[in-house]
Backbone as CSV, one residue per row, in Angstrom:
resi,resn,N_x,N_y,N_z,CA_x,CA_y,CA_z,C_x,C_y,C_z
1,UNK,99.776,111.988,-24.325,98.970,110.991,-23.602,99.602,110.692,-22.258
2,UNK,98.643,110.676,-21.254,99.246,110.288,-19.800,98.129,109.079,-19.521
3,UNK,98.988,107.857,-19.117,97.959,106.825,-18.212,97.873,106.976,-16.582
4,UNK,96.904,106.892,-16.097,97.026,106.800,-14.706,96.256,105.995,-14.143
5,UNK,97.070,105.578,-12.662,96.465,104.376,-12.027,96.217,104.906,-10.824
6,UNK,95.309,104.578,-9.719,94.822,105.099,-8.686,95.005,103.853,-7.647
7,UNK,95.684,104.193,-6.455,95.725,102.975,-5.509,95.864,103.684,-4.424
8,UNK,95.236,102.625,-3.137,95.294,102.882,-1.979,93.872,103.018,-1.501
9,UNK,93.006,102.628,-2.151,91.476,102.213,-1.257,91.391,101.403,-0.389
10,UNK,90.375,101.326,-0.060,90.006,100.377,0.794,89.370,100.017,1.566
11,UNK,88.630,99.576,2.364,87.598,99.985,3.497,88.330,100.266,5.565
12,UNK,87.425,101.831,5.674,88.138,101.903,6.942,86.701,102.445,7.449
13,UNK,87.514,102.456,8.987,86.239,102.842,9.956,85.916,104.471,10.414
14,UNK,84.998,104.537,10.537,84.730,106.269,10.391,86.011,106.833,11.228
15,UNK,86.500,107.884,11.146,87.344,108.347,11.958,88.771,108.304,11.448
16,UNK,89.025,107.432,10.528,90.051,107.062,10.212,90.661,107.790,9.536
17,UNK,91.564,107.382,8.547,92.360,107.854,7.299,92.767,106.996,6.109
18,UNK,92.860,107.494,5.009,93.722,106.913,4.008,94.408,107.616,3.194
19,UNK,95.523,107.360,2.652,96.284,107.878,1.351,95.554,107.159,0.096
20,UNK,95.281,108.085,-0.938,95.223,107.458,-2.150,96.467,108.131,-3.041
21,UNK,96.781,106.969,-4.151,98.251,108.020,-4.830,97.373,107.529,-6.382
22,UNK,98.054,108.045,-7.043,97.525,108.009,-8.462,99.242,108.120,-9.241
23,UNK,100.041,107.182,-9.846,101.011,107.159,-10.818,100.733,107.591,-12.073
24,UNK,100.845,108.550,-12.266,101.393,108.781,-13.523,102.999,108.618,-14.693
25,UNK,101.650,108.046,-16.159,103.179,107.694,-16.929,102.763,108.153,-18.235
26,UNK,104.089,108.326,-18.883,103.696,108.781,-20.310,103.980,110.182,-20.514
27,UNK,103.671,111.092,-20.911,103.958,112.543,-20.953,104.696,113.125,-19.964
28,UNK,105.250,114.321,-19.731,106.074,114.627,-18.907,104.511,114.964,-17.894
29,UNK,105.228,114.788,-16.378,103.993,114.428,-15.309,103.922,116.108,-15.413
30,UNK,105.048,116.321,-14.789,105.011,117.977,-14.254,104.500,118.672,-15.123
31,UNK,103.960,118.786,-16.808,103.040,119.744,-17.285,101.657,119.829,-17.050
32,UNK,101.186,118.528,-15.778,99.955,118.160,-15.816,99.564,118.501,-14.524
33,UNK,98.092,119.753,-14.366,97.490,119.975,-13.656,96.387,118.480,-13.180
34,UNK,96.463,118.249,-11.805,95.749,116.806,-11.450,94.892,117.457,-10.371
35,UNK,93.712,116.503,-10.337,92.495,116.164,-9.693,92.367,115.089,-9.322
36,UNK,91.155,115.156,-7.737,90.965,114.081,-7.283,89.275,114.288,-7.221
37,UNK,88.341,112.893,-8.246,86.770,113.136,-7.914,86.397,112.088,-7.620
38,UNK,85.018,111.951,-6.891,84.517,111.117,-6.307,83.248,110.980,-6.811
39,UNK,82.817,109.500,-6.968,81.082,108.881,-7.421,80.788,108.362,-6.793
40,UNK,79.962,108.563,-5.906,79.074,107.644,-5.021,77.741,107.077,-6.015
41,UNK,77.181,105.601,-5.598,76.153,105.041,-6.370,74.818,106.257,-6.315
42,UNK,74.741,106.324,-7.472,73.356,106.953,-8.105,73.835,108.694,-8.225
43,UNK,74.848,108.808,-7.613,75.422,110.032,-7.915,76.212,110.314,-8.906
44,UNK,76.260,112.014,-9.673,77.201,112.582,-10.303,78.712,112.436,-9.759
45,UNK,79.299,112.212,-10.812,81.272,112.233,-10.149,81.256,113.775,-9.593
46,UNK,82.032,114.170,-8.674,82.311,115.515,-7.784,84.020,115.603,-7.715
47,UNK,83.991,116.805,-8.035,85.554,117.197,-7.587,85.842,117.168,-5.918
48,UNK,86.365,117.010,-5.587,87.184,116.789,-4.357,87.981,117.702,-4.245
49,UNK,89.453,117.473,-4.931,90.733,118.450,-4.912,91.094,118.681,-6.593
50,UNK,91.659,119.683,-5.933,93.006,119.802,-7.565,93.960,120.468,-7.043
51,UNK,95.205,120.384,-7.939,96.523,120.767,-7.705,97.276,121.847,-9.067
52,UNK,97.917,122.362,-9.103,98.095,122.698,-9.932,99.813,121.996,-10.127
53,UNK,100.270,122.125,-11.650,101.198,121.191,-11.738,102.679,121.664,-11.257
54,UNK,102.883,122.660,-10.721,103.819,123.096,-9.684,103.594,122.987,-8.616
55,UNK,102.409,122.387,-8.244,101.988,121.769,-6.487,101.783,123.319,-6.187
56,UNK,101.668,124.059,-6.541,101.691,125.768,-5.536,100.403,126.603,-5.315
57,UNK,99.746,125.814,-6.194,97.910,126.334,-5.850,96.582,124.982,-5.704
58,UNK,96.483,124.770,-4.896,95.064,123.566,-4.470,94.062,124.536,-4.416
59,UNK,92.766,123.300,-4.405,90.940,123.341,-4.620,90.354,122.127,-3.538
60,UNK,89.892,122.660,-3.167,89.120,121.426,-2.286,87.542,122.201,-2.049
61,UNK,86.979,120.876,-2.187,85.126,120.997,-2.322,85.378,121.375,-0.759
62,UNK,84.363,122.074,-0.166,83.540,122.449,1.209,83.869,121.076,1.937
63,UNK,83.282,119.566,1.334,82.882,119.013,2.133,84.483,118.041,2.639
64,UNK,85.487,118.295,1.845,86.714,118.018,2.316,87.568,118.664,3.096
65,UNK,87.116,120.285,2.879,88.217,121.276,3.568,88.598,120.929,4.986
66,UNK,89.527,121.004,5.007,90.585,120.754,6.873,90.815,119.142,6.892
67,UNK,90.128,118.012,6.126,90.101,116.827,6.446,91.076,116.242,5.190
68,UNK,90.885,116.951,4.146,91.969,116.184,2.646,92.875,117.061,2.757
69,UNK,93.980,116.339,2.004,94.644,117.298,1.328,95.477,116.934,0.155
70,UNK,95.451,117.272,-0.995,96.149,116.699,-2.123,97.595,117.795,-2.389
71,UNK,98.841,116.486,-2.792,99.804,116.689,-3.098,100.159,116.081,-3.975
72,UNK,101.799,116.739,-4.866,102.219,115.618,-5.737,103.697,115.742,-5.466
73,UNK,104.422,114.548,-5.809,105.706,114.446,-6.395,105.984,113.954,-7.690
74,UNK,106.618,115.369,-8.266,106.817,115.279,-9.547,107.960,114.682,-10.020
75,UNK,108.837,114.232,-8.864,109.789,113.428,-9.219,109.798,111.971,-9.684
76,UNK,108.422,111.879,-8.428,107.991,109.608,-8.658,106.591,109.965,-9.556
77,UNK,106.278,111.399,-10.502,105.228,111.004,-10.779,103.704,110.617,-10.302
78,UNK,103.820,111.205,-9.398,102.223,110.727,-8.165,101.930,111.880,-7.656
79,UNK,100.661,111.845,-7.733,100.024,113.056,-6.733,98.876,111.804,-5.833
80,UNK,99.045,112.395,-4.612,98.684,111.847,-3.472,96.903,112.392,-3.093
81,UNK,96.024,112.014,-2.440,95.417,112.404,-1.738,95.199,111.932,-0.354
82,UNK,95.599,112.705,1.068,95.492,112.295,2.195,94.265,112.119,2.697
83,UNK,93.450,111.566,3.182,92.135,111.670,3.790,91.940,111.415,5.149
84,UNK,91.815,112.093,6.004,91.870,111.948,7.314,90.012,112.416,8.031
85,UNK,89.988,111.879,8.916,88.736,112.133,9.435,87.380,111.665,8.843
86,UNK,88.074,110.304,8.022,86.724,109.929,6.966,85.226,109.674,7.666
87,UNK,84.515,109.972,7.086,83.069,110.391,7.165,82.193,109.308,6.137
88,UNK,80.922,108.132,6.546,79.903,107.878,6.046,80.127,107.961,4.414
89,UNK,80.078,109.270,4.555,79.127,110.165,3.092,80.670,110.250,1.915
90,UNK,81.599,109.729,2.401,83.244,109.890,1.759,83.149,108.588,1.321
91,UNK,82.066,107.913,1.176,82.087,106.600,0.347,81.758,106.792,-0.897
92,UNK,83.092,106.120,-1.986,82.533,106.817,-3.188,84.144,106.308,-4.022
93,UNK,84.009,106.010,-5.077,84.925,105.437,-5.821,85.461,106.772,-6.267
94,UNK,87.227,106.714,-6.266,87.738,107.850,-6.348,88.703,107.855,-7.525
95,UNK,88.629,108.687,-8.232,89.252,108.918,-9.152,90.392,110.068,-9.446
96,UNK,91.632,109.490,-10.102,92.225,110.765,-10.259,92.554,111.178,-12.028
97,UNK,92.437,112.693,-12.424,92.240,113.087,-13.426,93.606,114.218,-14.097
98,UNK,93.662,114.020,-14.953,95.443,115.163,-15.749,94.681,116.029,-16.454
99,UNK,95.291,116.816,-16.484,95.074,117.855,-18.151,96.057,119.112,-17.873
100,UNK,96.589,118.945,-19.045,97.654,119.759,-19.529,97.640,121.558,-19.264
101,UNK,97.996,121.927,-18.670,97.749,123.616,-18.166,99.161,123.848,-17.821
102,UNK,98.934,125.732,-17.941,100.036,126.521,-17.191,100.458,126.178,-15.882
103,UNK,101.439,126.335,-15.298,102.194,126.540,-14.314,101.301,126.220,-13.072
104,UNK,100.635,127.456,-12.784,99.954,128.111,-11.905,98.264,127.311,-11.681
105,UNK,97.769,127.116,-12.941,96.376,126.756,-13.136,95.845,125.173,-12.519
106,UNK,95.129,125.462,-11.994,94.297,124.764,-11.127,92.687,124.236,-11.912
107,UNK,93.027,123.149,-12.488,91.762,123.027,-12.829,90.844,121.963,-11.741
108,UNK,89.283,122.540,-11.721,88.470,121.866,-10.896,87.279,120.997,-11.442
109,UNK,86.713,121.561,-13.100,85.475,121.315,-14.157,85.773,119.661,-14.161
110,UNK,84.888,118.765,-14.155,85.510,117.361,-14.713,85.467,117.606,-16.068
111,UNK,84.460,118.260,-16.506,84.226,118.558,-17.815,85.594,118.521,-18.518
112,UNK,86.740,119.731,-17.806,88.152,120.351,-18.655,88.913,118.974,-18.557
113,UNK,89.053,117.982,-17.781,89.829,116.781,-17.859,90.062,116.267,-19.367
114,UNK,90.901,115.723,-19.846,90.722,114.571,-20.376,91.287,113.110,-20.351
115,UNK,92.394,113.261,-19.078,92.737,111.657,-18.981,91.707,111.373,-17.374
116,UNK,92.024,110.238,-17.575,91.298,109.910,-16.263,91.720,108.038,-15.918
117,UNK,91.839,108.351,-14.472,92.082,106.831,-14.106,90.834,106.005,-14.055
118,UNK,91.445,104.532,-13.633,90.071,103.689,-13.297,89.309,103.785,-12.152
119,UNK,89.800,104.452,-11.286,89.087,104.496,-10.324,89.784,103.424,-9.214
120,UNK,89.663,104.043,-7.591,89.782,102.994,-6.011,88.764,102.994,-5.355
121,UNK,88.100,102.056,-4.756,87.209,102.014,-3.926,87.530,102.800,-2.476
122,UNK,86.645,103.669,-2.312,86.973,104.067,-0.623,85.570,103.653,0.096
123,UNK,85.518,102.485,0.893,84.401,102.645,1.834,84.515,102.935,3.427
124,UNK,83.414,103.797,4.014,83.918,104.134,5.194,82.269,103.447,5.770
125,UNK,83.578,102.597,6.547,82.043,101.861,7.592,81.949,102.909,9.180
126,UNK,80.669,102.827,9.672,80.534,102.672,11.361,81.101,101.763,12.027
């Protein structure tokens, strides 16, 4: 079992940036491949990023590429997501997700998850 908490929302102005980090506790962190997804109201949750749990292979949706970028430290337990260049449409409660994989493996399915945080608010005003 891994719990995780998601912080660092908040509301910013288009153009901007934020870090979100997600702590992880409980199981050893480093066997855990992590994700970052997003729900906007009336929408399906969407993958964003993933990492794999040696940090050595990422995923990022189209509509993040060049602007996110997810990392972790497996030392404090956190994988990060940077967001730079936020956009309107990047409004959307963000979530970060574990599941147990090889080395190398990168999972992206929300489906394959099974822990999952509560969720941070990200709103991006004009």
């Amino acid at each position: 079992q891994v719990q995780l908490v998601e912080s660092g929302g908040g509301l910013v102005q288009a153009g901007g940036s934020l870090r979100l980090s997600c702590a992880a506790s409980g199981r050893t962190f480093s066997s855990y491949a992590m994700g970052w997804f997003r729900q906007a109201p009336g929408k399906e949750r969407e993958s964003v990023a993933a990492i794999s749990w040696a940090g050595l292979g990422s995923y990022y949706a189209d509509s993040v590429k060049g602007r996110f970028t997810i990392s972790r430290d497996n030392s404090k337990n956190t994988v990060y997501l940077q967001m730079n260049s936020l956009k309107l449409e990047d409004t959307a409660v963000y979530y970060c997700a574990a599941e147990v994989k090889g080395i190398h493996s990168i999972v992206v399915l929300r489906d394959e998850y099974d822990y999952w945080g509560q969720g941070t608010q990200v709103t991006v005003s004009s």
